[in-house]
C-alpha positions as CSV (number, residue, x, y, z in Angstrom):
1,X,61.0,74.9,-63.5
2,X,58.2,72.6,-63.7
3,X,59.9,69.9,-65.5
4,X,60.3,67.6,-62.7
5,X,56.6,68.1,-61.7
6,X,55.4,66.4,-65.4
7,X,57.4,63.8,-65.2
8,X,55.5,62.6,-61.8
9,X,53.5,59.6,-61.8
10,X,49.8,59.6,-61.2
11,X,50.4,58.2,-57.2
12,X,53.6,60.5,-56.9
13,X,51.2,63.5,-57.5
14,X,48.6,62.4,-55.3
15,X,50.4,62.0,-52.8
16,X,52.4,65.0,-53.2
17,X,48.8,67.1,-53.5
18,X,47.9,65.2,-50.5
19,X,51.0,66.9,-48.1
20,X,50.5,70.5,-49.9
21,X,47.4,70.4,-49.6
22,X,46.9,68.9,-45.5
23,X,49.8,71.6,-45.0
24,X,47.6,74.7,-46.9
25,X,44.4,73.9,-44.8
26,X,46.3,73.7,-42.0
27,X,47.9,77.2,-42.2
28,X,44.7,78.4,-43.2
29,X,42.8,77.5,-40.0
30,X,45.7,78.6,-38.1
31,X,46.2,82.3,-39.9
32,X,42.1,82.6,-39.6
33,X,43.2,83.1,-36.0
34,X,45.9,85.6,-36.2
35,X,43.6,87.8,-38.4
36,X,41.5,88.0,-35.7
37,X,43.4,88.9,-32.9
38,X,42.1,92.4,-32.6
39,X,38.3,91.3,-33.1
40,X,38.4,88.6,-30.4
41,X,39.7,90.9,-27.8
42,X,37.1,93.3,-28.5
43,X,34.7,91.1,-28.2
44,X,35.7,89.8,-25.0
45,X,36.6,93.0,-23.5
46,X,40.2,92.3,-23.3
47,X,43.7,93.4,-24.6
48,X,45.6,91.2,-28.4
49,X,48.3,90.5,-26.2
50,X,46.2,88.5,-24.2
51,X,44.6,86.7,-26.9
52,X,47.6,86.6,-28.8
53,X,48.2,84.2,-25.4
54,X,46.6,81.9,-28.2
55,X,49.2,81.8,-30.6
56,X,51.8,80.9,-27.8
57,X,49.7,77.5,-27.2
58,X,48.6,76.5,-30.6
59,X,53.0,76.9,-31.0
60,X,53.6,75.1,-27.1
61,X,50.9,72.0,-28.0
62,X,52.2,71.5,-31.5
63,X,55.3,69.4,-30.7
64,X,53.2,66.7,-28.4
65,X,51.0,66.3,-31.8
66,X,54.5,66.2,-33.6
67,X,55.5,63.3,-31.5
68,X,52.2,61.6,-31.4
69,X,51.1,61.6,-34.8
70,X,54.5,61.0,-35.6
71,X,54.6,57.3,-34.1
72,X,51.3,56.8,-35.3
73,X,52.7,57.3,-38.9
74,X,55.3,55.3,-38.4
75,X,53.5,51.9,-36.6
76,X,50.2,52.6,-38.9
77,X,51.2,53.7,-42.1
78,X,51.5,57.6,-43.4
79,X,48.1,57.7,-45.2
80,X,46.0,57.2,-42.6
81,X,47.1,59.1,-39.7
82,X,47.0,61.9,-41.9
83,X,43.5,61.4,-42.6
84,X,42.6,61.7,-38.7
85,X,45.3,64.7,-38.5
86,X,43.2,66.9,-41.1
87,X,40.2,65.7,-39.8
88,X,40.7,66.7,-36.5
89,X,42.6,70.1,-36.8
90,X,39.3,71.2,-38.9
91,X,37.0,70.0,-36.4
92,X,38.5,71.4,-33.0
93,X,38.7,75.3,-35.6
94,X,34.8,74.7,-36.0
95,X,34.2,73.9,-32.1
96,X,36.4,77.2,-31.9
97,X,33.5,79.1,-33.4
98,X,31.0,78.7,-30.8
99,X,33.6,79.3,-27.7
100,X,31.7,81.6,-24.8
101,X,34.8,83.1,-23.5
102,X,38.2,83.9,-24.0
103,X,39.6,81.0,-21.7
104,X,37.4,78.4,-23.6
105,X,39.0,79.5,-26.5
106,X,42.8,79.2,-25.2
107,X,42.1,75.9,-24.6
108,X,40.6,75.3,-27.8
109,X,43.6,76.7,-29.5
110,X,45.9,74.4,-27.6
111,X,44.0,70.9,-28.7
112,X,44.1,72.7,-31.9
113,X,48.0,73.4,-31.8
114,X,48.0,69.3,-31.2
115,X,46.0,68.2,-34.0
116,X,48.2,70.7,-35.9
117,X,51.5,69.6,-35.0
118,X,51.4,66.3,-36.4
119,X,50.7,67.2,-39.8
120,X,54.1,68.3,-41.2
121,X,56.0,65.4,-40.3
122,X,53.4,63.0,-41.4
123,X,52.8,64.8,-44.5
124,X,56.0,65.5,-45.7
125,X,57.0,62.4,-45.3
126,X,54.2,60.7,-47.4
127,X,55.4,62.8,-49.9
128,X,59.2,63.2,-50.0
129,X,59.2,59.6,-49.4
130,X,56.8,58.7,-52.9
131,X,58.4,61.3,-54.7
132,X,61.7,60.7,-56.7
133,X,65.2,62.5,-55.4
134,X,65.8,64.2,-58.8
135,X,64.1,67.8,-58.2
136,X,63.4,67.2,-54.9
137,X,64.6,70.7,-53.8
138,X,61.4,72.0,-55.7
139,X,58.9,69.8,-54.8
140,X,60.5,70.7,-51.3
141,X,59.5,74.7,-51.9
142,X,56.3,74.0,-53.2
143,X,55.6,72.0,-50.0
144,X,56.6,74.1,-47.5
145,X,54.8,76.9,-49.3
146,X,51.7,75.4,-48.8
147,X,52.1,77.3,-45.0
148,X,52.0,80.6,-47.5
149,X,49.2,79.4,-49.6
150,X,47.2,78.8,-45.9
151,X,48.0,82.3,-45.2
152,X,47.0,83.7,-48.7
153,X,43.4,81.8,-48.3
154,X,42.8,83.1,-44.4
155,X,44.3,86.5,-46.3
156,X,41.1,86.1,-48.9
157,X,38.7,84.9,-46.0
158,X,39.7,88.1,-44.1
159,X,39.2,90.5,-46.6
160,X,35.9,89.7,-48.1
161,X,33.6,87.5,-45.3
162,X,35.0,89.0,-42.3
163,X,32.7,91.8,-42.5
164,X,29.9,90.0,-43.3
165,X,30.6,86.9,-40.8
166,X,32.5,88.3,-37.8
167,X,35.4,86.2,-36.3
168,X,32.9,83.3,-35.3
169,X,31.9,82.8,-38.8
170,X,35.5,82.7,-40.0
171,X,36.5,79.4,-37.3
172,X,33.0,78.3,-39.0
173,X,34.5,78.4,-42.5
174,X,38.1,77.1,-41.5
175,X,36.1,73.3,-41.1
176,X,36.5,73.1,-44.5
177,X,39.5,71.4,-44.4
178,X,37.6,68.4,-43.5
179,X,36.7,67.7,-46.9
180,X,40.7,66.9,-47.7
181,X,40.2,63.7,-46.0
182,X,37.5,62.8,-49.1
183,X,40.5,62.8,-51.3
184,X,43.0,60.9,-49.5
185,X,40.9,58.4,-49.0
186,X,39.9,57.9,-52.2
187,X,42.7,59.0,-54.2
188,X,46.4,58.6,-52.6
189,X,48.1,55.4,-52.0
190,X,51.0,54.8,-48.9
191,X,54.5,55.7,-49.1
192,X,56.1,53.1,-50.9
193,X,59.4,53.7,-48.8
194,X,57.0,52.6,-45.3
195,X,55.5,49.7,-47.3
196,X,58.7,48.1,-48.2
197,X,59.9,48.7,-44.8
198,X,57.4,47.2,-43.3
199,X,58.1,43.9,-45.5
200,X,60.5,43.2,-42.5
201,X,58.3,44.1,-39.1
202,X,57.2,47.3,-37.6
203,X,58.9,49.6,-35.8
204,X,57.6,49.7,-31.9
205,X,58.6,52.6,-29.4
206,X,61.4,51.0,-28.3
207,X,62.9,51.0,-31.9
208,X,62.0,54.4,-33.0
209,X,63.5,55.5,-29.1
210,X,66.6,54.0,-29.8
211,X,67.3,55.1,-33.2
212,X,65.8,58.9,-31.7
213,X,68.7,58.9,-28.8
214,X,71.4,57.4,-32.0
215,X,70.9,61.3,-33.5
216,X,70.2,62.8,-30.6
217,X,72.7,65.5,-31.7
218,X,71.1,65.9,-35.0
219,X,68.2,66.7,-33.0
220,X,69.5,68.8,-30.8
221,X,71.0,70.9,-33.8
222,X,67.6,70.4,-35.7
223,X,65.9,71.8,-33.0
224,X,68.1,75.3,-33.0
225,X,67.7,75.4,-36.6
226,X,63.9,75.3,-36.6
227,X,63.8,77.8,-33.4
228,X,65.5,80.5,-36.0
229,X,63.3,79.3,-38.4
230,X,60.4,80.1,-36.8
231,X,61.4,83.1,-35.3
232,X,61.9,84.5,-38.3
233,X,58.8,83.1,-39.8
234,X,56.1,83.9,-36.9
235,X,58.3,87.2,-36.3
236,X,57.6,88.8,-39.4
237,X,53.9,87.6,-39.7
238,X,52.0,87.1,-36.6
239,X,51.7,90.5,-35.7
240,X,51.8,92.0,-38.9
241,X,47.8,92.4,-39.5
242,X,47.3,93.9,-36.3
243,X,50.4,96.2,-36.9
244,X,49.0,97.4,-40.5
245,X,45.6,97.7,-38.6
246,X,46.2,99.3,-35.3
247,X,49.6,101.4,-36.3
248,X,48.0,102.4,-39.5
249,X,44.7,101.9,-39.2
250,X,43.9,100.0,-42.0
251,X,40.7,98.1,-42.7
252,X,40.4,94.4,-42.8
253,X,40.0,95.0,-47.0
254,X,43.4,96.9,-46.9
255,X,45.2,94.5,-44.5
256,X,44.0,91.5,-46.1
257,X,45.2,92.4,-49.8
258,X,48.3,93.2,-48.4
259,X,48.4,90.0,-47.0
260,X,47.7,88.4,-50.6
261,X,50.2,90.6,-52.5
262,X,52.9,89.8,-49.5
263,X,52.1,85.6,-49.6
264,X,52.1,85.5,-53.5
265,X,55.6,86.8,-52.7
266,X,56.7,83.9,-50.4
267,X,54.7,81.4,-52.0
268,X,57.3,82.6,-55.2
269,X,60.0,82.7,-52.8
270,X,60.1,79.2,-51.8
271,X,59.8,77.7,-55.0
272,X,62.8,79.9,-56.6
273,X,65.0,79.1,-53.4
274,X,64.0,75.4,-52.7
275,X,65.5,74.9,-56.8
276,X,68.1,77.1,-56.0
277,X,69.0,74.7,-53.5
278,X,69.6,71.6,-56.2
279,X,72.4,73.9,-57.5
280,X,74.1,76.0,-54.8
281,X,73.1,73.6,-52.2
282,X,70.6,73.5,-48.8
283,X,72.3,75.5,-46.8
284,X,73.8,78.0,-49.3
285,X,70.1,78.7,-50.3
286,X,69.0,79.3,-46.5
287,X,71.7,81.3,-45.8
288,X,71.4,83.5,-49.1
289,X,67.7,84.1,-48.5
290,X,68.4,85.0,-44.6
291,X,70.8,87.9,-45.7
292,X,68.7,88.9,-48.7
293,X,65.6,89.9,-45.9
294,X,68.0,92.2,-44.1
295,X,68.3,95.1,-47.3
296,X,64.1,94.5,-47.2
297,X,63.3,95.9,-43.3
298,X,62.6,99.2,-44.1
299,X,60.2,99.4,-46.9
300,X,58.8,96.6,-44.9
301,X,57.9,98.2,-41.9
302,X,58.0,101.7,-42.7
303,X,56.4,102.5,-45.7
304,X,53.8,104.7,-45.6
305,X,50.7,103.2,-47.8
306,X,48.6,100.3,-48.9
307,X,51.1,100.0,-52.0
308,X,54.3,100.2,-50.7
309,X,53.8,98.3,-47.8
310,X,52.6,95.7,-49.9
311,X,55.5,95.7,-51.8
312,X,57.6,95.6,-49.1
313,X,55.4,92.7,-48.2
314,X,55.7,90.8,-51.2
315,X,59.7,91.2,-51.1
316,X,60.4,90.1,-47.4
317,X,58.1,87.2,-47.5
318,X,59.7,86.2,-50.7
319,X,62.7,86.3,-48.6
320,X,61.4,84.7,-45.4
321,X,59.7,81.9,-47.1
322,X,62.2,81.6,-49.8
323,X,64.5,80.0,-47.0
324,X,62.0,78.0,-45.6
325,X,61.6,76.8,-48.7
326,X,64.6,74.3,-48.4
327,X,63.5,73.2,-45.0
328,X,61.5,69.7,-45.8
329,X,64.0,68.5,-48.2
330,X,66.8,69.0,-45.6
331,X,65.4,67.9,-42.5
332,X,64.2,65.0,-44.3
333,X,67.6,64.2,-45.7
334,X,68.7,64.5,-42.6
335,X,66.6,62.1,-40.3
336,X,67.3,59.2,-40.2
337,X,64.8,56.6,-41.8
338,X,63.6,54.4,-39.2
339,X,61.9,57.9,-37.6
340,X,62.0,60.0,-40.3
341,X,57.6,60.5,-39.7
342,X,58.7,61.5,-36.3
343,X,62.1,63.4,-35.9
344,X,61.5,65.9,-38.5
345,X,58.4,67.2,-37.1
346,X,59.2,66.8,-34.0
347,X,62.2,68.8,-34.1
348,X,60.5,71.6,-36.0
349,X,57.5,71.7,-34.0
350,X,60.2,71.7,-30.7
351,X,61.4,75.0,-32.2
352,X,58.0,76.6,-32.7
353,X,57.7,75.8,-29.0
354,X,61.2,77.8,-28.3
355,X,59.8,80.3,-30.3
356,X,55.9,79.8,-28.8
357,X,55.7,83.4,-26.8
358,X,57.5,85.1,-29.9
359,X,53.6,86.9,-30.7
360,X,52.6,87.6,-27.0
361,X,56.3,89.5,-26.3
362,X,56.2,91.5,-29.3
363,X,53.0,93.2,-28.7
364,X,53.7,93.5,-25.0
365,X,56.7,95.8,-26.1
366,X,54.6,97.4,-28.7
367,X,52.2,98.2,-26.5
368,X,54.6,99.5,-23.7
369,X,56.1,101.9,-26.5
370,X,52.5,103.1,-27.4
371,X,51.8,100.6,-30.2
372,X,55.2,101.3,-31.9
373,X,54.8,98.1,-33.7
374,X,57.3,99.0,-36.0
375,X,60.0,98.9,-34.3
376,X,59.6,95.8,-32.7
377,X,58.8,94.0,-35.7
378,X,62.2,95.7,-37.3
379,X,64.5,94.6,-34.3
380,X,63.2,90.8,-34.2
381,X,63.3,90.2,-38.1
382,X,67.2,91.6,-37.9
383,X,68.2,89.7,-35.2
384,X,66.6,86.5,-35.8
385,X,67.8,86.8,-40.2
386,X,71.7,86.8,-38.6
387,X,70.7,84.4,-36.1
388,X,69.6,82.0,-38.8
389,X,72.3,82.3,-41.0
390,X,75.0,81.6,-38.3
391,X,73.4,78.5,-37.3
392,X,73.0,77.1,-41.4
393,X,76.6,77.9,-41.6
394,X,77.5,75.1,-38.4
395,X,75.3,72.5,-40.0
396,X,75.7,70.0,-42.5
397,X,73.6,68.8,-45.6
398,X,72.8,65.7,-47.3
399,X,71.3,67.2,-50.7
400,X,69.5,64.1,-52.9
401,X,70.2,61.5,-50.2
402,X,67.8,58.5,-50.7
403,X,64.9,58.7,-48.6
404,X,64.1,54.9,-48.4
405,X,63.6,52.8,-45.2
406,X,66.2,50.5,-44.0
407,X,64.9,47.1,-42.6
């Protein structure tokens, strides 16, 4: 499985380090916030739904960062904008850290969501577009599952400093991420594909709209797709460490090494699926994985301790995650190249927006039903799984296309 992996050159790696790693810290400031939900509102004397209120505008802001960034990457070069995207994502979590109410911290959370939202695209395109086609449905898992490798740090954060540092403390670790910018300054070079594009001239906003409203049905379709996506992502783990906390009454020890357990499933996950995918296909793999997390519900939400929920953790996650595993290599095959730093997270960040109030709505219902988070959690995952493979199934796929830049 790691063949195609040694035979990377010293840039391709680089660069490919450089994505994984801007998408890891990102998810890891991001997840740093969901672990707190039920600290924050004690501390402020309120209710998680409302500052779960959070979560629905880091999700709304991200696709204006998505678009921004986006155009940036494509008029400046990949390299660099994704030096000021990691820079400022970890700066806006520090400023987090010392917010004096809850409403300061909303707001906080949105410029955060912006700073967030333009990292994917920008990322993934630095990398899918150095990297070669051959294997390019694992490098493609490994990518995406830097969101799960995020969520495994934040998981570690949470279970051994939170008691020590409070949530404040946590927003004043997730700054860290600043330090990424060290190494891609020093060590990773610009997609070659944006170089030899830009041999000709460089694209302005009126080129990158026209070529936008020439797909506008692949966005359009790109944009459902990523909607189930993340409902089936944030649906099964936003609320999950408040469920396992105030359903069960774990403590932040017990919910964060579930966590772990459950993200070294889907960090698994999306590498076995995203190879799977160079042999069955894109959207055979998402589909497969979709139907694979239905069989998984119950041990999921209804187990009845630390071990067996985190088995049933480690085996819907390694569902959830195995399909989005796929997901950069076949959005990016399926952009087309004079926007392909723009449309591809754009639309995904467009269906996190769809999705935005996904966290806020499930706990108001499992609050209404007396915390009955179960259910709730149940009903969404097995709606959204059948959801996700019906709109796979009316798509297309263009496995190993080159990702160059026409002129």
């Amino acid at each position: 499985m790691l063949e195609p992996y040694r035979q990377l050159s010293r840039p391709q790696r680089t660069a490919f380090f450089a994505a994984l790693g801007g998408w890891t810290l990102d998810a890891f400031d991001f997840f740093l916030f969901v672990f707190c939900l039920q600290a924050i509102a004690a501390d402020f004397g309120t209710d998680v739904k409302s500052v779960a209120e959070g979560i629905f505008l880091t999700l709304a802001f991200r696709p204006l960062g998505a678009l921004f960034f986006g155009w940036l990457a494509e008029k400046y070069g990949r390299r660099p904008i994704l030096m000021i995207n990691v820079a400022s994502f970890a700066l806006v979590e520090l400023a987090s850290a010392f917010a004096p109410d809850l409403r300061t911290l909303l707001v906080l959370r949105a410029v955060f969501g912006f700073a967030m939202g333009g990292e994917w695209g920008v990322g993934a395109a630095l990398a899918l577009e150095t990297l070669p086609a051959k294997g390019r449905g694992f490098f493609s898992g490994l990518l995406q599952e830097g969101y799960v490798l995020g969520f495994l740090l934040a998981s570690v954060v949470f279970a051994y400093a939170f008691v020590h540092v409070g949530w404040r403390g946590m927003f004043v670790i997730g700054v860290a991420p600043a330090l990424l910018v060290f190494f891609i300054r020093r060590a990773v070079e610009e997609s070659p594909a944006w170089l030899a594009g830009t041999q000709y001239r460089r694209p302005t906003a009126r080129d990158m709209w026209h070529a936008a409203r020439g797909y506008f049905p692949t966005l359009v379709f790109l944009v459902v797709l990523m909607a189930c996506f993340n409902a089936f992502s944030h649906g099964s783990q936003d609320l999950y460490p408040t469920f396992l906390q105030v359903q069960h009454g774990f403590s932040p020890e017990a919910t964060g090494n579930i966590a772990i357990v459950m993200n070294i499933g889907a960090l698994l996950g999306g590498v076995f699926f995203g190879t799977l995918s160079e042999k069955i296909g894109r959207r055979r793999a998402i589909m497969l994985a979709a139907v694979l997390a239905l069989p998984m519900i119950p041990l999921w939400a209804y187990a009845h301790s630390v071990v067996m929920f985190a088995f049933g953790g480690f085996a819907m996650q390694f569902m959830v995650q195995g399909a989005w595993g796929v997901v950069p290599a076949h959005l990016n095959e399926l952009s087309p190249s004079s926007v392909r730093a723009i449309l591809p997270g754009f639309a995904y960040q467009l269906g996190n927006l769809a999705m935005a109030k996904m966290a806020p709505f499930q706990a108001g219902i499992a609050q209404a039903r007396g915390n009955d988070y179960a259910l709730v959690l149940s009903v969404t995952l097995a709606v959204v799984a059948v959801m996700l493979v019906i709109v796979t199934a009316l798509g297309r796929e263009r496995r190993a296309a080159p990702l160059t830049i026409s002129s």
